[in-house]
N, C-alpha and C positions, 0 to 999 in steps of 0.2 A: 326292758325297763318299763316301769307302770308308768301310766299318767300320771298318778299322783307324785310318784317319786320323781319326773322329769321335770315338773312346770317351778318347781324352787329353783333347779337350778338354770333353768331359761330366764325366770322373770328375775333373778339376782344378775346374771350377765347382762339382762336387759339394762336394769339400772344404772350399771355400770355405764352401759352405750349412751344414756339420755345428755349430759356433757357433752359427746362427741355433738350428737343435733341440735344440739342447743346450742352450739356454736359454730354450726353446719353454715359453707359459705367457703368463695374461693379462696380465703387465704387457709382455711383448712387440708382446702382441696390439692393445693398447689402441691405438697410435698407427694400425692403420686408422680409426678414429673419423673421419680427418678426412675419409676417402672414401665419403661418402655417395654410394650406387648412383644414379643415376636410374631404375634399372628395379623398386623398394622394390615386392614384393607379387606379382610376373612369377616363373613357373616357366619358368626357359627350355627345361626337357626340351619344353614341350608337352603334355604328358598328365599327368592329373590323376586321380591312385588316388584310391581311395573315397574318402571322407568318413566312411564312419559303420563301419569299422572300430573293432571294441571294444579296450577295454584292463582292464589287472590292475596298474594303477598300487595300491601300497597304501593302503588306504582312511585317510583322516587320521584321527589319535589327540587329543582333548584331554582324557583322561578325567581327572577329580583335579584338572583348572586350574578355579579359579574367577574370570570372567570378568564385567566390568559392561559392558554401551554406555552411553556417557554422549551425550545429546542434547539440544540446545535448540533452543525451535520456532522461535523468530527464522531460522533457517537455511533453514527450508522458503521461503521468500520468493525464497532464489537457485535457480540453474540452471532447465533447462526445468520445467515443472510436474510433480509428483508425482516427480519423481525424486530428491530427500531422502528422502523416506518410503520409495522404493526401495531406492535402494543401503543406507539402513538395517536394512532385512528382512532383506535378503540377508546382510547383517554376522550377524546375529542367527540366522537360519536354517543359517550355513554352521559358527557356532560350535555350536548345541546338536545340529546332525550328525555334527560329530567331537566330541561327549560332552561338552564345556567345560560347568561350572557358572554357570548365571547367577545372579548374587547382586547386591547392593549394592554403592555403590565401596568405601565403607570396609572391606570383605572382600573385594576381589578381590584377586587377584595379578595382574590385566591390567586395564586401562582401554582398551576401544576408543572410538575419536573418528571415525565417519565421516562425512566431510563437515562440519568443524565449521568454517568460515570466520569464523562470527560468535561469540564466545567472551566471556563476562564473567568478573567476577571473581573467582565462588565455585568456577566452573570452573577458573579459572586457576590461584589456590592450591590444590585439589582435587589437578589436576597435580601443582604442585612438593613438596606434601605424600607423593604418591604417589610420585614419583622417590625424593625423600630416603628415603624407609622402603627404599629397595631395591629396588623392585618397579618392574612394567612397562608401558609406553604402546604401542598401537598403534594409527596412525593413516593415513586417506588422505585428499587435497584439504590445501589451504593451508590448516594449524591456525593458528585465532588471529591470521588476517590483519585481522579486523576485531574491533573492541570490541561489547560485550555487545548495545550499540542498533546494531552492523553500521555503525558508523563505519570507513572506512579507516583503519588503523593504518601508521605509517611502515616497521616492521618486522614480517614476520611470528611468531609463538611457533617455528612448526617451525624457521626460518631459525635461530632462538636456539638451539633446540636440538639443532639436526643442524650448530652448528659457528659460525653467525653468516652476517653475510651474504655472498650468494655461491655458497652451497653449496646452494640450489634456483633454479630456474628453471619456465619454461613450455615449451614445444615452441612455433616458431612454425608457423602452419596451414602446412600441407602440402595438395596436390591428390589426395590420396589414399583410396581408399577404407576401407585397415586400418592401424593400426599395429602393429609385432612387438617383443617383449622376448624374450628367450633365456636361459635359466638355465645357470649353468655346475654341472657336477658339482662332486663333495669339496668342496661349501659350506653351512654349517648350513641355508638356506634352500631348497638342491636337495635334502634329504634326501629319498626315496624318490621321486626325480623321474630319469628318464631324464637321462646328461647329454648339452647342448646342446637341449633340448627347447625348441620355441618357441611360445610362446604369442602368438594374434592380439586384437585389440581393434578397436574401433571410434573413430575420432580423437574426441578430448575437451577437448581442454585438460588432456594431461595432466602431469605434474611431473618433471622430469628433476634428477635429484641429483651433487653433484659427490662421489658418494662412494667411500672408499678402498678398499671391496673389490670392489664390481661383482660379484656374486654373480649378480643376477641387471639386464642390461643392455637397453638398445632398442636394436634390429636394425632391417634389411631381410629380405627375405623367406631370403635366406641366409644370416643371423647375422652380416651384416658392423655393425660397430657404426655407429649412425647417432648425431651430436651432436647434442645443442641447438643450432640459429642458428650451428651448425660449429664450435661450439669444444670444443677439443680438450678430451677427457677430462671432457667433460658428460653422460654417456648413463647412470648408474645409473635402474635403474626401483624400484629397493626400498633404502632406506638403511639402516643398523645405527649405532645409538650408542651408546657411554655416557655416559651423564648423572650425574655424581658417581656414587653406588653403585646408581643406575638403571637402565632400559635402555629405549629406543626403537626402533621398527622405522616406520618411514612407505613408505606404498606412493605411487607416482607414479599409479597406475591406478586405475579406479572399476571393482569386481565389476561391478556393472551392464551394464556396457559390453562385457565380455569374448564373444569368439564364443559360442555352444554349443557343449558338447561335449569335442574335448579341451584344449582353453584353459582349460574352466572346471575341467575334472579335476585338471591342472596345479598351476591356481592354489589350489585348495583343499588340499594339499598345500604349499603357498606359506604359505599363510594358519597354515595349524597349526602349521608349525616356526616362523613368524615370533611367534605367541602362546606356543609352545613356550620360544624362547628369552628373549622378553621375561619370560616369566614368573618366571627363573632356573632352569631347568631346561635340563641338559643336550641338545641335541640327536644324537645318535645314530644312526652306518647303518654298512653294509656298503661296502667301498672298489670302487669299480666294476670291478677287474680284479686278479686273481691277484696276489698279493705285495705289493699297493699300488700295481702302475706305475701309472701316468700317464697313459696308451692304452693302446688296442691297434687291431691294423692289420693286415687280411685282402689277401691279393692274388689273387685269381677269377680264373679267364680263361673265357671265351663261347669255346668251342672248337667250332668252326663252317664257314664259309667259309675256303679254304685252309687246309684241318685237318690236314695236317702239318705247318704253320709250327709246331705247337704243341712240340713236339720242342725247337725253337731254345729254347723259354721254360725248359723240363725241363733243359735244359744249365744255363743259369743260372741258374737258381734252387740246381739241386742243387748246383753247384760255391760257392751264396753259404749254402749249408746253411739254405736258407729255405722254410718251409712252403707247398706251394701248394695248391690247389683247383682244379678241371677241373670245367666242368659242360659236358657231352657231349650235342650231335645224335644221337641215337642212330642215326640212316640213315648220316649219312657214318663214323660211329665204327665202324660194321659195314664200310663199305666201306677203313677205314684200320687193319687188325687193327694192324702196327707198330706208327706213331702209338699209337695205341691201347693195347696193352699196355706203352711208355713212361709213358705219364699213368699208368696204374691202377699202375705200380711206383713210383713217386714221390709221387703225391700220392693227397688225399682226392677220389672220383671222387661227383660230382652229376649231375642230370638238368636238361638243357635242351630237355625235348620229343625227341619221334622225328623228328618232320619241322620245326622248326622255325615250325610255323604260330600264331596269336595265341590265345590260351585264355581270354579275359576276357570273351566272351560265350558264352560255354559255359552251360550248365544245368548245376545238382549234379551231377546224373547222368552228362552227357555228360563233363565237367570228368574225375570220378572213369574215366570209361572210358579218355578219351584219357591221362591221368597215370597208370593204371596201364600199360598198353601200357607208354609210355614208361618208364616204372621198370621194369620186368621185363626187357626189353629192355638198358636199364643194368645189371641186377645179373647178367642172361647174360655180358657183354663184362668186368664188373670183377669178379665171382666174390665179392662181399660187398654187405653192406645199404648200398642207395644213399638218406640220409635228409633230402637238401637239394636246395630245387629251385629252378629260376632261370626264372622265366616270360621268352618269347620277347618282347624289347623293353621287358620290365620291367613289360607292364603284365597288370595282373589283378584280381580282383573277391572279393567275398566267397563266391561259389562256389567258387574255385580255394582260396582259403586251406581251406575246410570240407574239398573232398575231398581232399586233400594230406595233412589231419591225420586225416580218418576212415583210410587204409591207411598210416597210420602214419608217416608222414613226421614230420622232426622243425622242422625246419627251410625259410623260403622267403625267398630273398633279390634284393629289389626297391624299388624306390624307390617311398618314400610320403608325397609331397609332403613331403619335407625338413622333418615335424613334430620328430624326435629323432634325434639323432647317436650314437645307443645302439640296441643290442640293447630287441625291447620281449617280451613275455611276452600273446602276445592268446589271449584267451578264446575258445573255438567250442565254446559247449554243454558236451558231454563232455570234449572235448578243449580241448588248445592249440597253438599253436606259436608261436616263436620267429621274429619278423622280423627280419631284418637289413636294414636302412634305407643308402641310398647315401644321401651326401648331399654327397658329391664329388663333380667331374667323373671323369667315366671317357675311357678314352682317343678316343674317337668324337665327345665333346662338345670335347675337347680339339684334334680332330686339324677336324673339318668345322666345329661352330658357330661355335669361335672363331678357325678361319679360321689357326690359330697351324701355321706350317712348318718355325719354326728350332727344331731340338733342345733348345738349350740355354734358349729363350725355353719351353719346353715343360716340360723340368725346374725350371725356376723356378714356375713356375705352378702344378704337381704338389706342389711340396714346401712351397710358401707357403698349401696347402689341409690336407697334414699338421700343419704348425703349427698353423693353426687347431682341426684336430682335438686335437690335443695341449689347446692353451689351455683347451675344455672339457671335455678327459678323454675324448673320445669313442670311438667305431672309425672308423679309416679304412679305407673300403670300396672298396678297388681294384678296379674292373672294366675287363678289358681283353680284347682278342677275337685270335684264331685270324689274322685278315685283317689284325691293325692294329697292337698292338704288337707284337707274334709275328712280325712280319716283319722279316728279315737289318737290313734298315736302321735300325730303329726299336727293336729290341733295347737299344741303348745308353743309349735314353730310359728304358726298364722298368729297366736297370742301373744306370741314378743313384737311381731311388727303392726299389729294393732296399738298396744301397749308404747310403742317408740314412736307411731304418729301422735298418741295424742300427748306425748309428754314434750315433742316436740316443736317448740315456740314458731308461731307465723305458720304452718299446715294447714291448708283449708282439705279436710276430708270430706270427700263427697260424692253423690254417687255421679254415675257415670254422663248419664244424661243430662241432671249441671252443669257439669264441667262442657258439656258439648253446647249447652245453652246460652251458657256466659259469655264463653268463648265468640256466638254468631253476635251477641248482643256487643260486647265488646269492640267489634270489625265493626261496627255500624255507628262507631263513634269516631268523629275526624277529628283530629287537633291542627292548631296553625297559627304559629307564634309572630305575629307582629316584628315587622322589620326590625322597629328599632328595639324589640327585646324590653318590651314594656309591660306584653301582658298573652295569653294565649287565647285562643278564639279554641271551643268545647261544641263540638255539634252532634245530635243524634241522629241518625240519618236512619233508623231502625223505628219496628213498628210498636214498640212499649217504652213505656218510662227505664230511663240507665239508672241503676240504682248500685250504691258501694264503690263507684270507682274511686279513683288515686289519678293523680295528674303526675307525672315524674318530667323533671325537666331540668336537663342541662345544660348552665349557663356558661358563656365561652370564659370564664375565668377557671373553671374546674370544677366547682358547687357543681350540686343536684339538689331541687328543691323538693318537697314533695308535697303536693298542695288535694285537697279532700274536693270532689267535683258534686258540687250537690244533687239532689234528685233532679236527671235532667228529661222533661216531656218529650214522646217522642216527637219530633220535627222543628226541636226546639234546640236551642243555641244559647251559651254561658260565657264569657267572658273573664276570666280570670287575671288578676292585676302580677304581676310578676315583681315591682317596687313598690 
């Protein structure tokens, strides 16, 4: 089929899809629920980045909450052995880490219940005494399924309280070795949490909620929502109520259970907004992207094999006035000067190696020889600081990230095992940098693994993964190559998903190293709401003026405010009135 005969009926399906984006968001999202993966826990890339990659997620706050666990022994009797007494420590442990006061019930502002199945009845009015005063319950495991001597009761307490019944459930077993929940951004319980970050577990028996916000949800290994027993719109992993002038949070998961690492970083974070908000206190953060959108959405190209196809992408892009990204072979970018000085006049110019060979078993040292070459190399052909690098096949190691940031690199954009669909902020010692995590298909997994030929079968595919990104506020990470979408024929398919960001309301399109800048700019702004929920304290703790943010904040009645944070200097501090 010609070009010209193709792109009518790409940019007519396109149209058709702008509706779907335009109203892109989880109640959109929700009806994949019933598409539970068979492949739950499978990276289909094939390779598997590190594992013990660090992070600078902010460390949880409970300072000023006073906090009780309430416990009875009768409960050590269920589950495997010593695992009451466990997941109770860890309740206790995870609270007096982020500062929470432990006190008695009748002075808390929170009641933790973990694992309290078996419940009598000083407990039980203890509850409804505490609800009524206003204050807060948080709890995981089926509260109050059994009476005090661990009689099955016909109805559970939680059931009662998260709405009646219906509104929890079990998972049935699964053959699986992990289960996955996913937290979506701009929700009081992702606060200071990447969004779409997903967090792993070990299967448990654990609680699936029918609840209305889905804040944070059970997955498969790729965020698709997995139901309970397949019914639709069953998969909350953390519930939110009100309870007359109360407030409950129930986890469906046992801390105990959770991986090491960053599941359990995640989740403590989890943990703190959830005792945050229970407690009546505002929850409070920074909007994940410039002005408040709703995403944002990089478009990369692997400019490589057939490296003047790259040219064709430079036409359209520039004619769709959209930001792009180049990250350049340095051998063939020398042998393609044109080409070449096309990309460096239109976009933002990165490095992808001088020769294209693999860097993930490199030594520090060797790492830092080859990626300088390679940069210098780049910044001879683009005449400016080349700060973003795109390892050969995406894959790389904690050597490659360390020497990338030791000569100053700002930026490295690769996939790592689809943990966050955000920007993350990783620590290296002295330094840092900015990941940019794919956690879309790119066009290679699009065009070979899944085998997909028709164009238009191809834009759907592409644009029902934007959506998704949308649903949890994330970046959509366009990677696309020199040899594959770049070519005459295929153009038209990069043309629909050009054409569906910008028709798409709230998208900040942008190039790569933006989005890696905002990002560090962003982490350098604190927020921290006043006890009594009067106003937020805004600090820049970074070395430039914060400019576009959004203040999002959720107040313990259910609201989210969203309030515009003006130009703030850096080392300089705002105040924000919340009545």
């Amino acid at each position: 089929m010609s070009r010209r005969g193709a792109r009518p009926k790409v940019l007519a399906f396109v149209a058709g899809c702008t509706l779907l984006l335009g109203s892109a968001g989880v109640y959109v999202w929700r009806s994949l629920s019933e598409e539970a993966e068979a492949s739950i826990g499978e990276n289909s890339g094939g390779y598997e980045a590190p594992r013990d990659i660090p992070s600078s997620l902010p460390a949880a706050s409970l300072a000023g909450i006073r906090a009780a666990v309430v416990t009875e022994p009768a409960n050590a009797a269920w589950g495997e052995p010593g695992f009451y007494a466990r997941e109770t420590a860890r309740w206790r442990e995870w609270l007096a880490a982020a500062g929470a006061v432990s006190t008695d019930p009748a002075h808390a502002d929170v009641l933790v219940l973990p694992q309290q199945l078996c419940l009598g009845p000083d407990t039980r009015a203890l509850i409804a005494r505490h609800l009524a005063a206003g204050k807060g319950v948080v709890v995981n495991g089926l509260l109050g399924a059994r009476n005090g001597r661990c009689h099955a009761l016909p109805d559970t307490l939680l059931a009662s309280l998260l709405g009646g019944r219906g509104s929890v459930t079990s998972f049935a077993p699964w053959r699986e070795n992990s289960y996955y929940a996913t937290v979506l951004g701009e929700t009081a319980l992702g606060a200071g949490v990447p969004p779409g970050a997903r967090i792993e577990m070990r299967p448990a028996n654990q609680l699936v909620f029918r609840s209305p916000d889905r804040a944070v949800y059970y997955s498969d290994f790729r965020r698709a929502p997995v139901a309970a027993r397949r019914q639709r719109y069953f998969d909350g992993a953390i519930a939110r109520s009100r309870v007359g002038p109360g407030r409950v949070v129930a986890f469906g998961f046992e801390l105990s259970h959770l991986i090491p690492g960053w599941s359990e970083w995640v989740s403590r974070s989890l943990v703190s907004n959830a005792v945050t908000w229970a407690a009546g206190r505002p929850v409070a953060q920074v909007a994940p992207w410039p002005g408040g959108r709703r995403a944002a959405a990089v478009l990369a190209q692997d400019v490589e094999a057939d490296f003047k196809n790259a040219a064709g992408a430079v036409d359209l892009l520039e004619r769709a006035k959209v930001p792009a990204t180049f990250f350049l072979v340095g051998r063939l970018a020398e042998r393609s000067p044109w080409t070449t000085r096309e990309l460096v006049r239109y976009g933002e110019i990165g490095s992808h190696t001088y020769d294209h060979h693999s860097v993930e078993r490199l030594s520090e040292p060797q790492a830092e020889a080859v990626l300088g070459a390679a940069r210098r190399a780049t910044e001879a052909l683009s005449g400016r600081p080349v700060l973003g690098f795109r390892p050969p096949e995406e894959k790389f190691s904690l050597n490659t990230l360390r020497a990338w940031a030791r000569m100053g690199g700002r930026y490295v954009f690769a996939a790592n095992n689809s943990r966050a669909a955000a920007p993350e902020i990783v620590p290296l010692g002295r330094d840092t940098l900015v990941l940019l995590a794919r956690v879309s298909d790119d066009d290679f997994e699009v065009l070979d693994r899944s085998r997909v030929r028709d164009r238009g079968a191809m834009s759907r595919h592409m644009l029902r993964q934007v959506d998704e990104v949308v649903a949890y506020r994330g970046v959509y990470m366009f990677s696309y190559h020199s040899h594959m979408f770049s070519r005459d024929d295929l153009l038209p398919v990069l043309g629909s998903v050009v054409h569906a960001l910008k028709s798409a309301p709230g998208i900040w399109i942008a190039r790569a190293g933006d989005v890696a800048a905002w990002w560090r700019a962003r982490a350098a702004v604190h927020v921290q709401a006043a006890p009594d929920g009067s106003s937020v304290t805004v600090a820049n703790t970074g070395p430039a003026p914060f400019r576009d943010g959004v203040l999002l904040v959720d107040l313990p009645g259910g609201e989210q405010k969203r309030l515009a944070i003006p130009v703030l200097p850096a080392g300089r501090q705002v105040s924000l009135r919340l009545r």
